[in-house]
C-alpha positions in Angstrom: -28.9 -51.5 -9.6 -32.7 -52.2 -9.2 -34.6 -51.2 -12.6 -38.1 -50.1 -12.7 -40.2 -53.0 -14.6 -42.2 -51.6 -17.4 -44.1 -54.8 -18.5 -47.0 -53.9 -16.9 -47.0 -50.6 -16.0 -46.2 -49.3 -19.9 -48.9 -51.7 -20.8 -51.8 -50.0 -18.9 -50.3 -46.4 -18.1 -48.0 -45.5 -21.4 -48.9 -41.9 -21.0 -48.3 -41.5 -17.4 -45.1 -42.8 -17.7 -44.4 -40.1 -20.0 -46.1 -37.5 -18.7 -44.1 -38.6 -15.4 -41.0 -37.9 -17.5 -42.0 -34.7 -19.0 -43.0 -33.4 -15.9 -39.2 -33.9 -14.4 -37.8 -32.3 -17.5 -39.4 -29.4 -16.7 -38.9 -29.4 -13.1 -35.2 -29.7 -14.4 -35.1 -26.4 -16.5 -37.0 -25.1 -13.7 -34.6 -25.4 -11.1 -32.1 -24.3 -13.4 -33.8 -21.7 -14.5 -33.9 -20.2 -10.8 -30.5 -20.7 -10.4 -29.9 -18.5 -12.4 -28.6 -21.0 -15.1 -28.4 -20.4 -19.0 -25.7 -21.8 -20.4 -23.4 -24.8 -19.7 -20.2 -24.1 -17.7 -17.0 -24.8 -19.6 -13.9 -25.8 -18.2 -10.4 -24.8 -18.5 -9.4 -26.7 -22.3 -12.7 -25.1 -23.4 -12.8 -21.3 -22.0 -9.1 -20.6 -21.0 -8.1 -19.9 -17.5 -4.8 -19.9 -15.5 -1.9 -22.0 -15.1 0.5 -21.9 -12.6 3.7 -24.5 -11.6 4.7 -24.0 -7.9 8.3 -25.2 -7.2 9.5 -26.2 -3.7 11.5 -23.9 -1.7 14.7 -26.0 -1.0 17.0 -24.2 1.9 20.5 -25.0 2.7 20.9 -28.5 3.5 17.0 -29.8 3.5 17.5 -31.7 -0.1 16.0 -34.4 1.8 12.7 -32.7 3.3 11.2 -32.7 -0.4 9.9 -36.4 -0.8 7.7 -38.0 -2.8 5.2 -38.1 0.2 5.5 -34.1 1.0 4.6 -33.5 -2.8 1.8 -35.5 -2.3 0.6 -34.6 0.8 1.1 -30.5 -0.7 -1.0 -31.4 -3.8 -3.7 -33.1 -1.7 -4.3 -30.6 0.3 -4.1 -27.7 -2.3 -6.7 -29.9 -4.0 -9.1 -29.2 -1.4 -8.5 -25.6 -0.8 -9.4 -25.1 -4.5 -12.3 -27.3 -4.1 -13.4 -25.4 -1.3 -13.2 -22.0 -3.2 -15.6 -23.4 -5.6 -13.3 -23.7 -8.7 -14.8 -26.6 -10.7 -12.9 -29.1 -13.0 -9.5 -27.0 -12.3 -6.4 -29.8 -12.1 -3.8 -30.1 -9.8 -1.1 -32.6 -10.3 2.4 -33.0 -9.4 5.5 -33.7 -12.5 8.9 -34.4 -12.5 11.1 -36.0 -10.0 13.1 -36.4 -6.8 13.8 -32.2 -5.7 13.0 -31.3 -8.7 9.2 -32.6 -9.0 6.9 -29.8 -9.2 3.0 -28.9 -8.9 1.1 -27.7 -11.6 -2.5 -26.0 -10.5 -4.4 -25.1 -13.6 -7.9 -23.1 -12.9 -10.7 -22.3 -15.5 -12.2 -18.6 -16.0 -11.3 -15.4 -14.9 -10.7 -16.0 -11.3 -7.9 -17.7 -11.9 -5.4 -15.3 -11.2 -6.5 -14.9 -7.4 -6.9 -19.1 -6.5 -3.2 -19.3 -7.3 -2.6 -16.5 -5.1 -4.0 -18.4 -2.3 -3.4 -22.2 -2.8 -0.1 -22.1 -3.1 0.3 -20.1 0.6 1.9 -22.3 3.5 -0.7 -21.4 5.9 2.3 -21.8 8.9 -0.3 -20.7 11.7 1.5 -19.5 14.8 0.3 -17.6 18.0 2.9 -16.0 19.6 3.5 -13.5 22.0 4.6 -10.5 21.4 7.9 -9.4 23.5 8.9 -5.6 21.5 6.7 -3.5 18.8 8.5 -0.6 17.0 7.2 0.9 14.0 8.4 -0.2 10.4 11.5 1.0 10.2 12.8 1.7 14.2 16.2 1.2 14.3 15.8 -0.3 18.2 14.0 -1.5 20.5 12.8 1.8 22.6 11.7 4.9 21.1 14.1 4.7 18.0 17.1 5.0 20.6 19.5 2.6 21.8 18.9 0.6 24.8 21.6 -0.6 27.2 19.0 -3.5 28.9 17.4 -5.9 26.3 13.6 -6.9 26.9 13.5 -10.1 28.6 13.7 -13.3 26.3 15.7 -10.4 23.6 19.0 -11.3 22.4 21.3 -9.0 20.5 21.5 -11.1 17.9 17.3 -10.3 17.9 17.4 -7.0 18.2 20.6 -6.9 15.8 17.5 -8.4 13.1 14.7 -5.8 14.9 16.9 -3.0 14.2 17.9 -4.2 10.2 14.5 -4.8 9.0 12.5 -2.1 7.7 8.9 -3.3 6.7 8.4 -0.8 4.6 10.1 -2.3 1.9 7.5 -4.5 0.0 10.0 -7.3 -0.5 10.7 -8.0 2.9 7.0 -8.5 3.6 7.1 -11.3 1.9 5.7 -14.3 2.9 8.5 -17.1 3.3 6.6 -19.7 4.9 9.9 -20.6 7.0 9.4 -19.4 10.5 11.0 -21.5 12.8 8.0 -22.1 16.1 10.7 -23.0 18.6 12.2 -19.9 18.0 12.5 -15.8 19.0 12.0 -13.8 15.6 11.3 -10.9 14.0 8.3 -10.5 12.2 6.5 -7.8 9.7 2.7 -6.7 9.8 1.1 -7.7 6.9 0.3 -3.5 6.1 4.0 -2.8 6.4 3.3 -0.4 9.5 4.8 -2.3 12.3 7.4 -5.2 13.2 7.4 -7.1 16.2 9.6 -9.3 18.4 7.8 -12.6 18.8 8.5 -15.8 21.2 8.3 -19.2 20.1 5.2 -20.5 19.4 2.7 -21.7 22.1 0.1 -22.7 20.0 0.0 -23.3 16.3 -1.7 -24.6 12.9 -2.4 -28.2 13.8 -3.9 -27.3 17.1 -6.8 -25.5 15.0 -9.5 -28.5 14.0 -12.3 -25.8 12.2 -12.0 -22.2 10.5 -15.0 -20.0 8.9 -15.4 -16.8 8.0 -17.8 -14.4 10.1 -18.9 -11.1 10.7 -19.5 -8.5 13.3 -23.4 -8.1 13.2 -23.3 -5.1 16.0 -20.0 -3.8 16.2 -18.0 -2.1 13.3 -15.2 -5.1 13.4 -17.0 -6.4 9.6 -15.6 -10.0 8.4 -13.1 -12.1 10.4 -12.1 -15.2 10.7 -13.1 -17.2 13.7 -10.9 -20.7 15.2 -12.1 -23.4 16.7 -9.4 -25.3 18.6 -9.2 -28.9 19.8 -8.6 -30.1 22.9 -4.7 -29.6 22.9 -5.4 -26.3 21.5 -7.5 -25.0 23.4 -5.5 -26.1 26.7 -2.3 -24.1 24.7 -4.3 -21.4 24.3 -6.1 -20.9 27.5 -2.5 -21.2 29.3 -1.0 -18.9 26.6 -3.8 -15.7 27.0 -4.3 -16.3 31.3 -0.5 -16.0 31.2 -0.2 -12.7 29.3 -3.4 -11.0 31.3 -1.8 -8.5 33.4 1.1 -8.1 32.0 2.3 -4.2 30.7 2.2 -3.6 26.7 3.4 -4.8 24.4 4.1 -8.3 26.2 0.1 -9.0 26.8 -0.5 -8.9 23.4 -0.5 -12.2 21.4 0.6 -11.7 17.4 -1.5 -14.1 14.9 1.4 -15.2 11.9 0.4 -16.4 8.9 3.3 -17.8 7.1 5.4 -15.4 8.7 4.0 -12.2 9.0 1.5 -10.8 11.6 -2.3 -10.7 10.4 -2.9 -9.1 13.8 -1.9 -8.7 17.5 -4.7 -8.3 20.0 -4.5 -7.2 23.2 -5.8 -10.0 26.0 -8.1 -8.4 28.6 -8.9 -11.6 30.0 -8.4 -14.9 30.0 -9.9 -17.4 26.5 -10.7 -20.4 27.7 -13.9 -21.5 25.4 -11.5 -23.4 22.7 -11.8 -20.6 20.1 -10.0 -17.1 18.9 -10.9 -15.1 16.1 -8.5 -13.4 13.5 -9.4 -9.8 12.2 -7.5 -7.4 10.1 -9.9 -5.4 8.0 -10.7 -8.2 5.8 -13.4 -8.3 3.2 -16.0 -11.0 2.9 -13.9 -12.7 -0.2 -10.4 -12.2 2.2 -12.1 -13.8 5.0 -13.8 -16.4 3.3 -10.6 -17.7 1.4 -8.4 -17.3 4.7 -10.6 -19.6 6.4 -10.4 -22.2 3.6 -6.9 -22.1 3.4 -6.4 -22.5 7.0 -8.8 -25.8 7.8 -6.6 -28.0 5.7 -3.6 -27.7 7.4 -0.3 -26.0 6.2 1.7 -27.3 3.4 4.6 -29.8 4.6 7.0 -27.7 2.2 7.2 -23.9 1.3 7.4 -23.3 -2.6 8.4 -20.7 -4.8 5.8 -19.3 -7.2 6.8 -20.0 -11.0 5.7 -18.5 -14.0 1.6 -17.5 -14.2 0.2 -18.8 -17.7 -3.2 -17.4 -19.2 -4.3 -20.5 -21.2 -6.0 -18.4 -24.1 -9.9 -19.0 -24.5 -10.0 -18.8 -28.5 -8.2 -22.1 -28.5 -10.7 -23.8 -26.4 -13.6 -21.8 -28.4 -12.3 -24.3 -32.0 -12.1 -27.5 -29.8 -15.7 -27.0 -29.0 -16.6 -26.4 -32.0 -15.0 -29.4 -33.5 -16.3 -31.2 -30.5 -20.0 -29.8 -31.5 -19.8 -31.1 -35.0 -18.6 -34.6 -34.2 -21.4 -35.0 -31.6 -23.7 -33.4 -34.3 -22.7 -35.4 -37.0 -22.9 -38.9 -35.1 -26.6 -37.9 -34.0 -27.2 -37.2 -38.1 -25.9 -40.3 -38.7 -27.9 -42.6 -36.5 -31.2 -40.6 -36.9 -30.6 -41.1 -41.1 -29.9 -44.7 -40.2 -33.2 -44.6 -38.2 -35.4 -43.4 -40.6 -34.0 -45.3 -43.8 -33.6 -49.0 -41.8 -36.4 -48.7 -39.1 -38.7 -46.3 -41.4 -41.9 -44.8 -39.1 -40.3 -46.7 -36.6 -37.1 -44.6 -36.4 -39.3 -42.0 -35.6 -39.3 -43.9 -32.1 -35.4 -43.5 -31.8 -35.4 -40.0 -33.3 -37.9 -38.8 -30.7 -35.8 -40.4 -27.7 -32.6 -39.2 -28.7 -34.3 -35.7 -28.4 -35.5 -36.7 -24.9 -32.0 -37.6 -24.1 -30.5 -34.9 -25.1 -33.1 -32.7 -23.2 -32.3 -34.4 -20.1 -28.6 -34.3 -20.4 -28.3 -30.3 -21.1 -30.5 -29.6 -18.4 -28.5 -32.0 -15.8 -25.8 -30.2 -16.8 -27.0 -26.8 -16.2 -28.4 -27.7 -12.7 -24.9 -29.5 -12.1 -23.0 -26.6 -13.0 -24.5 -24.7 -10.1 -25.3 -27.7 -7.6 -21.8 -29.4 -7.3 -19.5 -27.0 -10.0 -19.6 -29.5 -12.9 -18.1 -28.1 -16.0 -17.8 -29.4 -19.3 -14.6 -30.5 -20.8 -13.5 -31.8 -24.4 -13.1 -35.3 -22.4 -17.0 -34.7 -21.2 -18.1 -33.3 -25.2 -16.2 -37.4 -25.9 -18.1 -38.8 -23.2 -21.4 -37.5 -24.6 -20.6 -38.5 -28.7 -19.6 -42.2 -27.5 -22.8 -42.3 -25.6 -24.9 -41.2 -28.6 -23.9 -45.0 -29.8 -24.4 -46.3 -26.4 -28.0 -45.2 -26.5 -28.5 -45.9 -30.1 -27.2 -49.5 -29.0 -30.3 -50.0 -26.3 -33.3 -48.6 -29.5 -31.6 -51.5 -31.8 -31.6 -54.3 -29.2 -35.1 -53.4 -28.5 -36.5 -52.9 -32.4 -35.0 -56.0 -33.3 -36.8 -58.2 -30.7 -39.8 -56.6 -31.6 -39.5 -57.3 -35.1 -38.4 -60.8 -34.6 -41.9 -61.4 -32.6 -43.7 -60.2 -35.3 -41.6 -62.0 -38.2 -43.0 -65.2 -35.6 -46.5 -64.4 -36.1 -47.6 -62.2 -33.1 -49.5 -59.2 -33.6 -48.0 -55.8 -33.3 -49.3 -55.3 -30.2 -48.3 -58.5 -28.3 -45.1 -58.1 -29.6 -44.3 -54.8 -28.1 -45.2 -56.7 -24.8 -42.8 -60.0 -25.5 -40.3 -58.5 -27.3 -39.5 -55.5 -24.6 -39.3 -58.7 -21.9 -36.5 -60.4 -24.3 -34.4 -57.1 -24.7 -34.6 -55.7 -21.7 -32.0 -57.9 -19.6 -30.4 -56.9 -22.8 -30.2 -53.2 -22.7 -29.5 -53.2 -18.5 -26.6 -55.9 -18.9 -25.1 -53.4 -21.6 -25.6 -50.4 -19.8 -24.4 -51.5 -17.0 -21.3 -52.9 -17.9 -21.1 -49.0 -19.5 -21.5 -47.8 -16.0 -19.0 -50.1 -14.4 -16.2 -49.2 -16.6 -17.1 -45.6 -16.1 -17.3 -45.6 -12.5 -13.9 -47.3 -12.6 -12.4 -44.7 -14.7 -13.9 -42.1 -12.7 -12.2 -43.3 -9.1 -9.3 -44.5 -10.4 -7.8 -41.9 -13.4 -7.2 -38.5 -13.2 -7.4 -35.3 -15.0 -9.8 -35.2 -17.7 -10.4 -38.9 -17.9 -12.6 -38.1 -14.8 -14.5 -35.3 -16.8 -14.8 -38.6 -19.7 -16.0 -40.7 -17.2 -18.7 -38.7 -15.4 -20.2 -37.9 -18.8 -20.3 -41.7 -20.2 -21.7 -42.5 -16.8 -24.3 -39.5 -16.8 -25.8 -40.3 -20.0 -25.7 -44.1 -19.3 -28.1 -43.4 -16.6 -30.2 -41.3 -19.2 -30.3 -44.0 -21.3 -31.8 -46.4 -18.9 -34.5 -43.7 -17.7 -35.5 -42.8 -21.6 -36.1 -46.4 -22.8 -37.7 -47.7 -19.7 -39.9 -44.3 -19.4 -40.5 -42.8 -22.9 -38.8 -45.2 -25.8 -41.1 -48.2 -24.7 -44.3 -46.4 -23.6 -44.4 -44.8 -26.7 -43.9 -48.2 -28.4 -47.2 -49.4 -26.5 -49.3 -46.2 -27.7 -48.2 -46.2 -31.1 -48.7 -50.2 -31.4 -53.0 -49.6 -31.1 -52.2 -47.4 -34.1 -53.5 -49.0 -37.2 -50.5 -47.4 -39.8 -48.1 -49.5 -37.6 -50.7 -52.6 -36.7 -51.4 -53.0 -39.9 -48.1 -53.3 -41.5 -48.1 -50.1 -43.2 -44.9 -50.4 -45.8 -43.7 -47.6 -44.2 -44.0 -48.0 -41.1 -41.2 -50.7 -40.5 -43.5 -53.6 -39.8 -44.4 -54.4 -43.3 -43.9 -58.1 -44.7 -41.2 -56.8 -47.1 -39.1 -54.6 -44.6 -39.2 -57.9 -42.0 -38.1 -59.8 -44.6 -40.7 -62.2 -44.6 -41.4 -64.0 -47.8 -45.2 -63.6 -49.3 -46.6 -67.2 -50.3 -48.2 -66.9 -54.2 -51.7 -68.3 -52.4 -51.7 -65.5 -50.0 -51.3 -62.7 -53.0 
């Protein structure tokens, strides 16, 4: 960490130091300001939200498939499909044990409700091709009659399941996640309207490096989502489409499954070759937008069952704020009154730098709150009152060098000088073991420990860029003042308030 030195530059330029600092805190509101920012954005302990515990879907005989290393791998990459949505400070974590450890996803504000609808989907992405289409509830496989020849690669057990499933029924759209790729099924449209007879997969998920939503500038197609394959995939998928040119309908159509029903089923006219394929279906700019972040992290290694939806209320969070707000407002009472009775005029220093600090911190966190999603928790409002003393820490060090060059006989305004150069290493060593410690907590701990250490770190920072750019600047203009050059008894420099014992001959 290199530290801007302030011997000199203070000494000549006090002002332009803080002017240079004012002039950033403005630019800060400023930019929030055009952002569009007006409050600070409070996360899921402080305004409510949604909570959510997903619970793996354990078939016949796979006990074994849920491991400690699928839950993990599930929560990591729901982690960054909520991440990728936008949702700030929301927390997912795995509890529990063995098959019966779980994942709890708990999301802040009103959107809620639709992130757990979509992180907790498989995304089991599958391009198959389509060998029978019937409507939604055909009872066979040619013109709702029975046929005594079978499609090629249709068994009767297959068209036994064609003929059973009516996708009409809401419940047996459902997505199960399950859908064997090395084999024939049956599948639903997502609408209900048609069900299909696909072949084993020839091209799926992990063949798919990149996914983003788009839409049709000229035609009428609106949003879709458009795939980018890798090399194996877009080998797969060139053979796949140059294979099914040609042929009669249905079979030249290849069906798009998501988790096991059909998002689509184009019709191949020619040959794809250029490593890429797009999915439509009538989406909107949201549905697009959240398929494609759901699909370019890769399905989950398990399917899971969807428990029970908690709204976390927000009046709860609405008293811990409060209570949070009155600590942090009674610590900053108590070190200004400690200020002004200890330090006297001089405390005006530390009163005017804690206001600085405070400046800078609310409008970091404004611009955060739209830059990267930060959100403040009841672990950040800690962060912030424990910093109040971390900041009051680096005023003390300071004010009590400076006093101690003046109690050794140096004027007021060489002691500003010498006595900033003996606290100084002070104030970064102290700091920076601060930041340490909060970096560490930050990359190691979880939950909102993470929200208590990116605060402690944040205002640690602010601490360093208010003393070195406002707390001793001001110290230099106010030393060629004569109320504190002079000794003033109240303006903390006074014989009596140093401590310094008047000799009768000097009365």
């Amino acid at each position: 960490m290199s530290i801007p030195s302030q011997g000199r530059g203070s000494k000549g330029h006090p002002g332009r130091s803080i002017g240079i600092l004012f002039i950033a805190i403005v630019a800060l509101f400023a930019i929030a300001f055009v952002q569009g920012a007006t409050s600070v954005k409070l996360g899921l302990d402080l305004r409510g939200g949604t909570s959510v515990t997903l619970q793996p879907r354990i078939a016949p005989g796979e006990n074994g498939k849920v491991t400690s290393e699928a839950i993990d791998q599930a929560v990591g990459i729901i982690r960054q499909r909520v991440n990728s949505l936008g949702v700030a400070e929301a927390e997912v974590a795995s509890q529990g044990s063995g098959v019966n450890r779980q994942i709890v996803i708990s999301v802040p504000g009103e959107t809620g409700r639709r992130v757990v609808e979509l992180v907790g989907q498989t995304a089991e992405l599958r391009f198959r091709q389509v060998l029978a289409e019937g409507t939604a509830n055909a009872k066979s496989l040619s013109s709702d009659t029975t046929t005594a020849t079978l499609p090629a690669g249709i068994t009767a057990d297959v068209a036994t399941k064609f003929a059973s499933l009516d996708c009409s029924i809401a419940t047996n759209r459902q997505t199960t996640g399950g859908d064997d790729a090395a084999s024939t099924i049956v599948a639903c449209d997502r609408a209900g309207i048609n069900k299909y007879v696909l072949a084993p997969a020839e091209v799926v998920g992990r063949d798919v490096s990149k996914a983003a939503a788009a839409i049709d500038q000229q035609g009428a197609a609106g949003w879709y989502v458009l795939l980018n394959f890798n090399n194996e995939g877009t080998s797969k998928f060139g053979a796949l489409t140059t294979r099914v040119t040609g042929l009669a309908t249905p079979q030249n159509q290849v069906a798009i499954v998501l988790d096991g029903l059909v998002v689509s089923a184009p019709r191949i006219n020619e040959a794809i070759t250029a490593g890429n394929a797009q999915i439509t279906g009538s989406f909107t700019q949201t549905d697009a937008t959240d398929l494609a972040n759901v699909l370019k992290y890769g399905a989950l290694p398990l399917a899971f069952d969807r428990g029970e939806v908690q709204q976390i209320s927000p009046t709860l969070g609405s008293d811990q704020l409060h209570a949070g707000l009155l600590a942090g407002g009674l610590g900053l009472l108590l070190v200004v009154l400690y200020s002004l009775l200890y330090y006297r005029g001089l405390g005006i220093v530390s009163v005017g730098s804690l206001i600085v600090a405070s400046a800078i911190l609310f409008a970091l966190f404004l611009v955060l709150g739209e830059v990267v999603g930060f959100t403040l928790t009841l672990a950040g409002i800690a962060g912030a009152i424990v910093s109040i003393g971390i900041t009051a820490d680096s005023f003390i060090v300071y004010f009590e060098r400076l006093r101690d060059e003046v109690r050794e006989g140096r004027s007021l305004r060489s002691a500003v000088e010498s006595g900033w150069t003996r606290a100084r290493r002070t104030i970064i060593v102290a700091d920076l073991v601060s930041m340490i410690a909060a970096v560490l907590l930050y990359v190691f701990a979880v939950g909102g420990v993470r929200g208590f250490a990116f605060t402690l770190g944040l205002t640690t920072l602010i601490d360093l860029v208010v003393v070195f750019f406002f707390t001793k600047p001001l110290m230099t203009l106010l030393a060629n003042q004569n109320f504190f050059a002079s000794g003033h008894p109240l303006s903390g420099f006074s014989p009596r308030s140093l401590g310094i014992a008047t000799k009768k001959g000097d009365e």
